[in-house]
N, C-alpha and C positions, 0 to 999 in steps of 0.2 A: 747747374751744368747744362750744356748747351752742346751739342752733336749736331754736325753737317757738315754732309758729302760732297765734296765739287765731282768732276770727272776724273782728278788725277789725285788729289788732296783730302783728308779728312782733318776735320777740326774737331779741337775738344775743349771746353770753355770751362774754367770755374772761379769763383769767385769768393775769395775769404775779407772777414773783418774781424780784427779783435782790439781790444783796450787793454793797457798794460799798467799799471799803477807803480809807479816809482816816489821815492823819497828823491829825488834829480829835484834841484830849483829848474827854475823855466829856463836859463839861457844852456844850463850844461844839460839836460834831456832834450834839446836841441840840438846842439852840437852832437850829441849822439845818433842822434835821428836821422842828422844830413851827413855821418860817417858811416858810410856804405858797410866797409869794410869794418866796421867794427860793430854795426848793430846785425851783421849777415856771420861776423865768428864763430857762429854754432852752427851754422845749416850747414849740418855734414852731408846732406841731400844736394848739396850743390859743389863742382867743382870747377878747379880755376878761373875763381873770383877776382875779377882785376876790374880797378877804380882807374881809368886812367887822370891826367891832367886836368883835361877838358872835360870830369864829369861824367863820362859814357863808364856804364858800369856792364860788363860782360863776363856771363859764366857758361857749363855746360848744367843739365839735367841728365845725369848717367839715366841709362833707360837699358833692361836686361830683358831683351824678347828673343827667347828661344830660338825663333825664324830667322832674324837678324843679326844673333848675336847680340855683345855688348855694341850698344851707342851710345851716342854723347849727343841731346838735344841742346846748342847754343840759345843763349836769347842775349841780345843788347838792348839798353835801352839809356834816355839820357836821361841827368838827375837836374829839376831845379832847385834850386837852394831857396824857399820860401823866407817869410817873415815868421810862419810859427812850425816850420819842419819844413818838409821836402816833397816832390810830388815825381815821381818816375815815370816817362813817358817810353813806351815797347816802341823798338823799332822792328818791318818788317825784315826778313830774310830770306834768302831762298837756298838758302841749304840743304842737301840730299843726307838722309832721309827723311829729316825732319829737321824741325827750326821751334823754339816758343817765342811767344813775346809776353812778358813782364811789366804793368802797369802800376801803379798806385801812389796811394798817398799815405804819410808819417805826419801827423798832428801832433803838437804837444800843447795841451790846456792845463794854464796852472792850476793847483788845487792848493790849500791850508797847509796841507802838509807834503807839500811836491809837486807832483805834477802826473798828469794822464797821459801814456802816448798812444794816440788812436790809429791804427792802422785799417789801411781798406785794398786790398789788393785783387786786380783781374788777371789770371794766365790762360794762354792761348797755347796749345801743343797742336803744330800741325805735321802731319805726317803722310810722305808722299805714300801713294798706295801702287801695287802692282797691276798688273792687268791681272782683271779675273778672272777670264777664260785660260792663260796660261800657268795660272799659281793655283788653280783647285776652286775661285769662285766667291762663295761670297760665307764657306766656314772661314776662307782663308782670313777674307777681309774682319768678320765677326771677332776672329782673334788678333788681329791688329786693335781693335777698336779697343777690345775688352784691356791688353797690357797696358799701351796709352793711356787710359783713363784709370786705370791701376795705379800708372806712374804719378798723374796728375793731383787724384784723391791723395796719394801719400804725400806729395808737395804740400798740398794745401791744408791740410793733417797736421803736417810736423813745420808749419811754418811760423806759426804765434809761438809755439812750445820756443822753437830755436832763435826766436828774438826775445822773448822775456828770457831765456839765458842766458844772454846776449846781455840784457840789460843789469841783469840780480849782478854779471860778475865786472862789467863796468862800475857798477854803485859798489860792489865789492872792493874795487881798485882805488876808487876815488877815495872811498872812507878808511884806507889804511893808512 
């Protein structure tokens, strides 16, 4: 994880990978990989998930900070459709009061009996800050920092769990 303050902005960075082992042959743990919407069905952490035509996949990150109320951190970003999975590129935003952006990549390496799908993701939560002299300073700021990064750890926390469930009830589907 990675913290830094611009003058008006605070960023918060973290970075997950996990491997998922599926019984999926290579071409359909593929096709799973590069269906947004269907390897993201369990991130109940994230709402109004939409794939559009073109590939831009965009959702919010609910964020519940006391100070602020409920918000909803967007992130977009575009998908390419690889040769062996898919690789998500964040685009920026400048959404008030905050914005994420969403990176990574879905590998799928066949194996004897299936196939692995490797995942590597970066997120970005940035959150505009208030002036410190007129919101109380810099407890005010320390507790902006602290939910943010609350929110972010639980993203990155419950993100592999909500795609191998994602996965077990696809392989679930398929083999009925």
């Amino acid at each position: 994880m990675g913290v830094s303050q611009g003058p008006l902005v605070m960023k918060l960075e973290r970075h997950v990978a996990f491997t998922i082992p599926s019984n999926l042959d290579e071409a359909t743990a593929r096709a799973f990989v590069q269906d947004v919407s269907e390897s993201l069905s369990h991130a109940t952490f994230l709402t109004n998930l939409k794939v559009s035509e073109d590939d831009v996949v965009s959702a919010h990150l609910p964020v519940n900070a006391a100070l602020f109320g409920q918000q909803r951190l967007r992130f977009r970003s575009q998908l390419e459709r690889t040769p062996d999975g898919g690789r998500l590129y964040g685009e920026d935003l400048d959404d008030a009061p905050g914005w994420a952006r969403v990176s990574g990549t879905g590998v799928v390496i066949p194996t004897p009996t299936g196939s692995r799908l490797e995942y590597t993701f970066d997120f970005t939560i940035h959150v505009a800050l208030p002036e410190g002299e007129r919101w109380g300073g810099r407890a005010l700021l320390k507790m902006i920092e602290v939910v943010a990064d609350n929110v972010l750890r639980r993203v990155t926390e419950s993100f592999p769990k909500a795609v191998t469930d994602a996965a077990r009830a696809y392989e679930a589907r398929l083999a009925a």
